[in-house]
SERO-4910 file (N, C-alpha, C, O; in steps of 0.05 Angstrom, whole numbers):
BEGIN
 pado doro    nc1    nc2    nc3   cac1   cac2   cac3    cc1    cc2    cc3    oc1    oc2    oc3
  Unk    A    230    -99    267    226    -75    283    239    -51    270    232    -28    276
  Unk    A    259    -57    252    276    -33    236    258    -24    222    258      0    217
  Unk    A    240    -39    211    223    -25    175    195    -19    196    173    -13    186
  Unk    A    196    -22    223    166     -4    231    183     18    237    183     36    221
  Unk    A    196     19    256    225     48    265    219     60    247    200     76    251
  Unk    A    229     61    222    230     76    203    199     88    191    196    112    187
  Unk    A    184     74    187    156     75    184    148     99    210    138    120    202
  Unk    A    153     97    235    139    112    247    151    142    249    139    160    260
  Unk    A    181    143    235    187    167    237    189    179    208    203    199    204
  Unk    A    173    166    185    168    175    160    153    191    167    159    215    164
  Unk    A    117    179    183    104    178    184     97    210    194     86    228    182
  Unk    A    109    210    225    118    237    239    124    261    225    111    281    229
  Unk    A    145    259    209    170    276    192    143    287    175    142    312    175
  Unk    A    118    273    160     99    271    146     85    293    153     80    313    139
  Unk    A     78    289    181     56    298    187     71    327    207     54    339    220
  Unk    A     90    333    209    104    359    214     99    370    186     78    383    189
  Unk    A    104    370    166    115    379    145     80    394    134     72    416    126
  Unk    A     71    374    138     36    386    136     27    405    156     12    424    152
  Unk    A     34    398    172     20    413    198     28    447    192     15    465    202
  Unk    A     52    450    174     47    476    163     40    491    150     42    516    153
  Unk    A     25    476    123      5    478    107    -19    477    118    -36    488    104
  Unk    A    -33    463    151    -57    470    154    -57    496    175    -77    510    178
  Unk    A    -39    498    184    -34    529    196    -44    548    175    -64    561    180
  Unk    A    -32    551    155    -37    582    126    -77    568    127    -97    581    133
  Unk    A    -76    540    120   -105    533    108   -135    542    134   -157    550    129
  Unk    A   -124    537    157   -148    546    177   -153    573    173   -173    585    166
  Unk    A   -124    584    180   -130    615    171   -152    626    148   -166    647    151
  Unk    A   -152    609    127   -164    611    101   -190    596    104   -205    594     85
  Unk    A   -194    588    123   -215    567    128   -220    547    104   -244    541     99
  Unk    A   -195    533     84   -188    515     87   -173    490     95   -152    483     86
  Unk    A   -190    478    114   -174    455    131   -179    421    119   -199    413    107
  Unk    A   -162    412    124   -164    376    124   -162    374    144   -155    389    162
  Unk    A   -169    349    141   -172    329    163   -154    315    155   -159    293    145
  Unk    A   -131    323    159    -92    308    164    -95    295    188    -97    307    210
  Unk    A    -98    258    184    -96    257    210    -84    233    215    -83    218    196
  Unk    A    -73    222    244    -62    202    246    -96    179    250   -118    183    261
  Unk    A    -85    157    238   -111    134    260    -97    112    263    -78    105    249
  Unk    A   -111     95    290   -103     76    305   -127     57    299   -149     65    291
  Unk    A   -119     30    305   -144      8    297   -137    -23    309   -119    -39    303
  Unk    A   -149    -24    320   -156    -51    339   -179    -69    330   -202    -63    333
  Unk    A   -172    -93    318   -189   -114    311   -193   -140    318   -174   -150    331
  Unk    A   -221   -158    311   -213   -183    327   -211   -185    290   -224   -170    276
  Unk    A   -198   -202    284   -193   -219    261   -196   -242    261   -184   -258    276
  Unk    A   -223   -252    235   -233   -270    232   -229   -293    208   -209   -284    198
  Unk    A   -232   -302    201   -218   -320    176   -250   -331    166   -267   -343    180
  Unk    A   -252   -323    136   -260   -333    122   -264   -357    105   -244   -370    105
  Unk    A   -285   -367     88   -278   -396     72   -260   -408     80   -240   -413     65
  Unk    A   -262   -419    110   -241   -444    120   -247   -465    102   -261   -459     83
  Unk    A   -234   -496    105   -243   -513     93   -256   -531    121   -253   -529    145
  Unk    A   -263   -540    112   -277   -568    123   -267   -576    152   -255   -598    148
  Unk    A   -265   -570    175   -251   -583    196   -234   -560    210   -224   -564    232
  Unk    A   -231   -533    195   -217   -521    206   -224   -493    220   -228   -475    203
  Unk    A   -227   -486    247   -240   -465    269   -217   -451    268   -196   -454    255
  Unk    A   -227   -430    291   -212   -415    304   -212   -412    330   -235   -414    340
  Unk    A   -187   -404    350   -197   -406    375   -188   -384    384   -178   -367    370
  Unk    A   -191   -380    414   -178   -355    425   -189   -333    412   -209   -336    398
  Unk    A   -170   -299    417   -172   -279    411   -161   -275    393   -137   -274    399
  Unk    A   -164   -271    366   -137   -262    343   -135   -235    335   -152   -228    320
  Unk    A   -121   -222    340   -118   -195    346   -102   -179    326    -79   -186    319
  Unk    A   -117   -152    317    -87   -133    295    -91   -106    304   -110    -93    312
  Unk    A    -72   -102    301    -63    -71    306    -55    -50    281    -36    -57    268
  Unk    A    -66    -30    275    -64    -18    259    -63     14    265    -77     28    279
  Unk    A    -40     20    249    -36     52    254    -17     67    227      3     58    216
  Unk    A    -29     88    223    -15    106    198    -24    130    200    -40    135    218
  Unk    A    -16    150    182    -40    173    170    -42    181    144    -27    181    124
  Unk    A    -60    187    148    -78    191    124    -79    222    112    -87    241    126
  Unk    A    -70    225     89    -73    253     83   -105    262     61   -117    249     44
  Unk    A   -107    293     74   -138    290     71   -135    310     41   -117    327     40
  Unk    A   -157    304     16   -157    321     -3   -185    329    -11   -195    317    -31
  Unk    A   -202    349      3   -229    356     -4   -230    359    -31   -210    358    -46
  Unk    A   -259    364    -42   -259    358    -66   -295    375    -74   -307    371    -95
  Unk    A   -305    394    -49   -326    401    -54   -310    428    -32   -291    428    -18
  Unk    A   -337    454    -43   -335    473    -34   -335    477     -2   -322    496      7
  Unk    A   -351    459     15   -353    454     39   -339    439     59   -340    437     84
  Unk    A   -326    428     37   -301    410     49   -306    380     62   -289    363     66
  Unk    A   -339    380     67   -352    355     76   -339    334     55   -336    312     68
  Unk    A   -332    332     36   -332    306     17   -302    301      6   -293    319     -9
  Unk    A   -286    281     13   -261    285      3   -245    256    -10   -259    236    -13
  Unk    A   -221    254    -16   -214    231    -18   -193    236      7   -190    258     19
  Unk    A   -176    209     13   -150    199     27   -143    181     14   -154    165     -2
  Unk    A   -116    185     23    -91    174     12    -61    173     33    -48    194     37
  Unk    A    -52    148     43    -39    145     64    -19    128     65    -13    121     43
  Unk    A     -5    116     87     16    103     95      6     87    117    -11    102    127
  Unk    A      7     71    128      8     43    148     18     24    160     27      8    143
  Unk    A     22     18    180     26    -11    185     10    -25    205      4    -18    228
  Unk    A      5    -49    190    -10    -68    212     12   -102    216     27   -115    202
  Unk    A     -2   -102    253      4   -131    260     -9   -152    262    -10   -153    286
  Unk    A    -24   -175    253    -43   -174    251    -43   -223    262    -35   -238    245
  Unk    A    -50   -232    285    -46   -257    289    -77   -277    281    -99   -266    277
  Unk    A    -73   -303    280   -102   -310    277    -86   -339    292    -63   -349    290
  Unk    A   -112   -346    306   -107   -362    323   -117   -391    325   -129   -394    346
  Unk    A   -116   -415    311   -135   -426    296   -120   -458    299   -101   -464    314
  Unk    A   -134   -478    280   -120   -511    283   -112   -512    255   -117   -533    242
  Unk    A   -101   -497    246    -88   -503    212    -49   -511    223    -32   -494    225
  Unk    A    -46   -535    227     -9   -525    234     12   -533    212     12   -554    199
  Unk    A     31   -513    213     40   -509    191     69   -515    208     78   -502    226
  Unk    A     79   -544    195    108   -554    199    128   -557    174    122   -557    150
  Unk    A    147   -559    183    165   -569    164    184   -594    162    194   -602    183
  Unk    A    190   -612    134    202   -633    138    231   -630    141    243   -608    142
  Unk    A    246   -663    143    272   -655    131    287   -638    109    310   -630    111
  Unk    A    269   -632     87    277   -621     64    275   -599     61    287   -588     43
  Unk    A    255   -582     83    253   -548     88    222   -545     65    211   -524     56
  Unk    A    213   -581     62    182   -575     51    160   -564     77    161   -570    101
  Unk    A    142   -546     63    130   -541     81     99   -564     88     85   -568     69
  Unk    A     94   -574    106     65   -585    110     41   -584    121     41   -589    145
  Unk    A     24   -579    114    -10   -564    133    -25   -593    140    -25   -611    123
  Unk    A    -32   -595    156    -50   -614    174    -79   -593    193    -72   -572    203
  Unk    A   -102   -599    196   -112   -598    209   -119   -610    233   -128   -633    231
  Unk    A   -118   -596    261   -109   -606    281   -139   -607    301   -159   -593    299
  Unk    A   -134   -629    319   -165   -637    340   -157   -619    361   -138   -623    377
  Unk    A   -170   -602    361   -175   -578    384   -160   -581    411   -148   -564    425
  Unk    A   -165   -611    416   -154   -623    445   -109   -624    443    -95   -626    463
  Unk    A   -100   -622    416    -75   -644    420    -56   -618    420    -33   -623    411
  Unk    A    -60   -594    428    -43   -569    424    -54   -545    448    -76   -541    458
  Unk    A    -35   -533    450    -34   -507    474    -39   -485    464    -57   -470    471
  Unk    A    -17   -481    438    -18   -456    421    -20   -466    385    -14   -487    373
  Unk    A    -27   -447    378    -24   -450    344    -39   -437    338    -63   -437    345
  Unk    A    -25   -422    319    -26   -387    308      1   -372    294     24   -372    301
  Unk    A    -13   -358    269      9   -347    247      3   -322    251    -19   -315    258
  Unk    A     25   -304    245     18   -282    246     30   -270    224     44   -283    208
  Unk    A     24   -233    220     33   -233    191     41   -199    203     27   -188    221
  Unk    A     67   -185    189     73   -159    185     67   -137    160     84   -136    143
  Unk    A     40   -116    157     43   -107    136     53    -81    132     55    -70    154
  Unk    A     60    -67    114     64    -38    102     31    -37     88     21    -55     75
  Unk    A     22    -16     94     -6    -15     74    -12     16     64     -2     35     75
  Unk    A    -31     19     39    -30     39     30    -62     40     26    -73     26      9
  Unk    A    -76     60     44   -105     60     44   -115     82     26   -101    102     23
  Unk    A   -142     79     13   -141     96     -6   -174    100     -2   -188     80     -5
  Unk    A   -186    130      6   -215    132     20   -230    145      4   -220    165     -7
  Unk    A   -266    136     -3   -276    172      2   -295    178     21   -315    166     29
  Unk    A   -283    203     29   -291    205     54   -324    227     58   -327    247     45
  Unk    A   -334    222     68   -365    239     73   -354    240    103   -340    225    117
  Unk    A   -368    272    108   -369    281    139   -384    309    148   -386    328    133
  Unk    A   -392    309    170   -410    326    174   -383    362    194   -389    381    209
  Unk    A   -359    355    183   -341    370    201   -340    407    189   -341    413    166
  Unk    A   -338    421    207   -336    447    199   -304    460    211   -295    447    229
  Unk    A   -288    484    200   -270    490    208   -273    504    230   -259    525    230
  Unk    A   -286    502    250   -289    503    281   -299    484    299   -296    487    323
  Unk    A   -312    461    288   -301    431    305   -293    411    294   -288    408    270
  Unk    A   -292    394    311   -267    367    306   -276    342    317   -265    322    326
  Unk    A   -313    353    314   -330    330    330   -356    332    309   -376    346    311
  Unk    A   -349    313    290   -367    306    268   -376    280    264   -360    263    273
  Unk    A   -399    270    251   -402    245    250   -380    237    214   -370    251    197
  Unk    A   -381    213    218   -366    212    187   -369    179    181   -371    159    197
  Unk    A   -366    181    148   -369    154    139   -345    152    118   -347    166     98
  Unk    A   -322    133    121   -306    130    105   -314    107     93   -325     89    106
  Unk    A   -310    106     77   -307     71     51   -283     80     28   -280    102     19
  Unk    A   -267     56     23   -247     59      3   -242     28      5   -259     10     11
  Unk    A   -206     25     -5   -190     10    -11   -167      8      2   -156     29      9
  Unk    A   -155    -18      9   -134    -15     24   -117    -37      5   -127    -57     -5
  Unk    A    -91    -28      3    -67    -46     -5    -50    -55     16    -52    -43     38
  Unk    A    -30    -78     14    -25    -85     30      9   -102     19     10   -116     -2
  Unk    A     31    -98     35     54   -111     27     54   -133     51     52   -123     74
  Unk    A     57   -160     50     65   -173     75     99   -185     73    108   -203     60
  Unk    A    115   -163     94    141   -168     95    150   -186    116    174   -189    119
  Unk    A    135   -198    131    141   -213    152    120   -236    158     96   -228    160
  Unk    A    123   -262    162    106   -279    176    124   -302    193    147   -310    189
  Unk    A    105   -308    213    112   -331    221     84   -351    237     60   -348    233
  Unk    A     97   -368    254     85   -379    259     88   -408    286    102   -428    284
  Unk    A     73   -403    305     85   -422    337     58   -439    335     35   -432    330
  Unk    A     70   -468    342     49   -487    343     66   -503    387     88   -513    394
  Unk    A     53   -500    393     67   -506    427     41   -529    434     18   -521    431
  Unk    A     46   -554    442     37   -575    446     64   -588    473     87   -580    477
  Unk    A     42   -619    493     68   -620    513     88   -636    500    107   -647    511
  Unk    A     79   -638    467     97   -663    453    117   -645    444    140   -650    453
  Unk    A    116   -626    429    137   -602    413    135   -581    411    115   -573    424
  Unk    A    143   -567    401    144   -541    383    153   -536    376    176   -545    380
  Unk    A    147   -513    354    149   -514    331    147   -480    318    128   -468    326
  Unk    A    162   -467    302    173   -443    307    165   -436    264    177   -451    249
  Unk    A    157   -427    258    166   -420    226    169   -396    228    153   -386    244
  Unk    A    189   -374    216    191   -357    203    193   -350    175    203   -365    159
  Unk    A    179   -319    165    185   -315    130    175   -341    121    191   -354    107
  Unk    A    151   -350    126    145   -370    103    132   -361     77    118   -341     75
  Unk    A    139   -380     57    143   -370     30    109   -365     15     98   -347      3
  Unk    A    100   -397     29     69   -395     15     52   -367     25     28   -369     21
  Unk    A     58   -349     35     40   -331     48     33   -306     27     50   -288     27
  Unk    A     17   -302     13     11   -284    -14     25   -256      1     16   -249     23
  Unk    A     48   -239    -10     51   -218     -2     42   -199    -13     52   -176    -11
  Unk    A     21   -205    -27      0   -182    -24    -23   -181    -22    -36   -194    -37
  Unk    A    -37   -162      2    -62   -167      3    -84   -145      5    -81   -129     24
  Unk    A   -104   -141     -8   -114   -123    -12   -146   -123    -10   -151   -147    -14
  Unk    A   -171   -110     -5   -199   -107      2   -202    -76      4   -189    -56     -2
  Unk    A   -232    -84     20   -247    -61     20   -253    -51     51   -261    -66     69
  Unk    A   -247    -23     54   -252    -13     84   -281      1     83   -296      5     64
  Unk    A   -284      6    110   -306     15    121   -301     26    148   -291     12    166
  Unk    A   -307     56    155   -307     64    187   -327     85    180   -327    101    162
  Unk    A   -350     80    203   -368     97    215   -379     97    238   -392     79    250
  Unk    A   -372    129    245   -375    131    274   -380    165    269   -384    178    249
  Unk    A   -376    177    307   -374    201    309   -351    210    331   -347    198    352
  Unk    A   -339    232    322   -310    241    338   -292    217    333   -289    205    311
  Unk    A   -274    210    365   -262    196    359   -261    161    352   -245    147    338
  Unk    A   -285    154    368   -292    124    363   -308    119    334   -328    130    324
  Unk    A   -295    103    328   -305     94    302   -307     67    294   -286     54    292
  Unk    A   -339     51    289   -327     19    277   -310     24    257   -304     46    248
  Unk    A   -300     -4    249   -288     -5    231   -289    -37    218   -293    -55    235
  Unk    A   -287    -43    193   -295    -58    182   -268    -62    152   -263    -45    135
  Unk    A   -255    -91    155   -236    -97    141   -240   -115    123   -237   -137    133
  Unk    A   -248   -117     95   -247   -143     86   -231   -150     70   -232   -134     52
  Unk    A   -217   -165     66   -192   -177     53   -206   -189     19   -226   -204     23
  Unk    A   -201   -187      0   -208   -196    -16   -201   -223    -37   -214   -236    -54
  Unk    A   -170   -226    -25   -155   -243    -31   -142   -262    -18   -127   -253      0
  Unk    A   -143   -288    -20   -128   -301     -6   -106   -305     15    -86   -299      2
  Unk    A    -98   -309     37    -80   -309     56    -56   -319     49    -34   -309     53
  Unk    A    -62   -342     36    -34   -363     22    -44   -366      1    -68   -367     -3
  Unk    A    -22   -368    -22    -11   -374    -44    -31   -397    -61    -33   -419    -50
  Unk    A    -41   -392    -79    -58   -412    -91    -44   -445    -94    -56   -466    -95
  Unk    A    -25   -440    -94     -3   -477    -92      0   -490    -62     12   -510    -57
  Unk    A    -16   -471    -42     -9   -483    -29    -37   -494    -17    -55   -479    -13
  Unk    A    -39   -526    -10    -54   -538    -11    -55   -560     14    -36   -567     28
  Unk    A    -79   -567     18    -81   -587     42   -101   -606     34   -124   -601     28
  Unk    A    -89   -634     37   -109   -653     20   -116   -650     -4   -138   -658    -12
  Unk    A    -94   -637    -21   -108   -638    -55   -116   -616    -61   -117   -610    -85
  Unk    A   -126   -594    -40   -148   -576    -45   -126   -554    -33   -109   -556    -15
  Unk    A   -139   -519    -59   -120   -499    -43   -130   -487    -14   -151   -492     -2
  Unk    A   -114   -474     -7   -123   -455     17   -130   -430     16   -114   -412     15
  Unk    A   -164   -425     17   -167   -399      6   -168   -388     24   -176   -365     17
  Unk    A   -166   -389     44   -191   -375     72   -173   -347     59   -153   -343     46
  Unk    A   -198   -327     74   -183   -296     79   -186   -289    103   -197   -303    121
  Unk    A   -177   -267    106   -181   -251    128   -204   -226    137   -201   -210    119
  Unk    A   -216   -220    148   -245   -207    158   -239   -195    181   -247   -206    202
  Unk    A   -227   -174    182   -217   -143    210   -247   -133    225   -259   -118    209
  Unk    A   -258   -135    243   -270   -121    259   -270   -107    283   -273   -124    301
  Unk    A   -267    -83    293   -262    -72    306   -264    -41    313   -277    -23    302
  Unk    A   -254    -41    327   -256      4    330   -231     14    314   -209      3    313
  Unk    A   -240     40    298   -211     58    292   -217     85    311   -239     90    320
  Unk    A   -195    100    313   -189    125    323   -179    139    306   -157    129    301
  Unk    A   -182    158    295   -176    188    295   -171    205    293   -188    221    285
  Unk    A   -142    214    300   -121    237    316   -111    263    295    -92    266    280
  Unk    A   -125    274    301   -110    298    287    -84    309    291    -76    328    278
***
């Protein structure tokens, strides 16, 4: 909760500090689109292996802003470049225990023999856009199509498996790739916008393995973004 704290008043401090550069720029009728966005997804998992679903709702939360750098006379066409953080859970039968020795072990589980089981993951991310839009410096109700790149640090994971036999608690586990990175997508008009996440890289660590075989699945974000100037 300390390294989002700090994240959200970087974030703030950020976007004061700009907000006085687009003051002189409207005047000049050059403006960006400096803006905060919010993002709500169901998150889906990719290239499972053999035996392994997902259940329930798996849910991420995403919020940063994005600073805007036109790049055409009209200002319609620009890049971004930003700050983030997402929360992001997946809800599924992969359970991840540990032995006496603090080895870690993956089993795939029969739908029926568990309550809960689900990992979740904490990121810092750094999104990188180009942006098309139909906006003029007298509204703030344009249609628009972003596509870029998103980076991604994962500083936090864990993971609850709740059955009426045990449970079972992991934190900071090691196999979890901390870094993860794909391709975005949001198009919409004003403030609702789809949005579209694809992960390009693996979730866990190429060593780490179940039955002989690695674990590639990825991750696949769908949902709405917002916004906020």
């Amino acid at each position: 909760m300390r390294v989002v704290l700090i994240l959200i008043l970087t974030l703030i401090s950020y976007h004061s500090i700009l907000g006085q550069d687009n003051t002189i720029s409207e005047a000049d009728n050059l403006y960006r689109e400096d803006q905060f966005y919010f993002a709500i997804t169901y998150n889906l998992l990719g290239k499972m292996p053999e035996g392994m679903s997902q259940s329930g709702f798996s849910s991420g939360f995403h919020f940063g802003f994005i600073r805007d750098m036109p790049i055409n006379k009209n200002r319609t066409i620009a890049f971004g470049l930003g700050l983030g953080y997402s929360t992001n859970s997946f809800n599924q039968n992969l359970l991840i225990s540990e032995d006496e020795q603090g080895m870690l072990n993956y089993e795939i589980l029969d739908n029926t023999s568990y309550t809960k089981n689900k990992f979740s993951m904490h990121l810092v991310e750094i999104p990188f856009e180009f942006r098309w839009r139909t906006s003029t410096a007298e509204s703030y109700k344009f249609w628009r199509i972003y596509t870029g790149f998103k980076l991604g640090y994962v500083f936090a994971t864990t993971s609850k498996f709740n059955s009426s036999q045990e449970n079972i608690k992991l934190s900071n586990i090691d196999d979890f790739e901390k870094i993860q990175y794909g391709l975005t997508l949001s198009v919409g008009y004003n403030t609702f916008n789809a949005y579209l996440y694809y992960v390009l890289n693996p979730i866990f660590k190429k060593e780490t393995k179940i039955n002989g075989e690695s674990i590639d699945f990825n991750a696949i974000k769908i949902g709405l973004i917002f916004y906020i100037l």
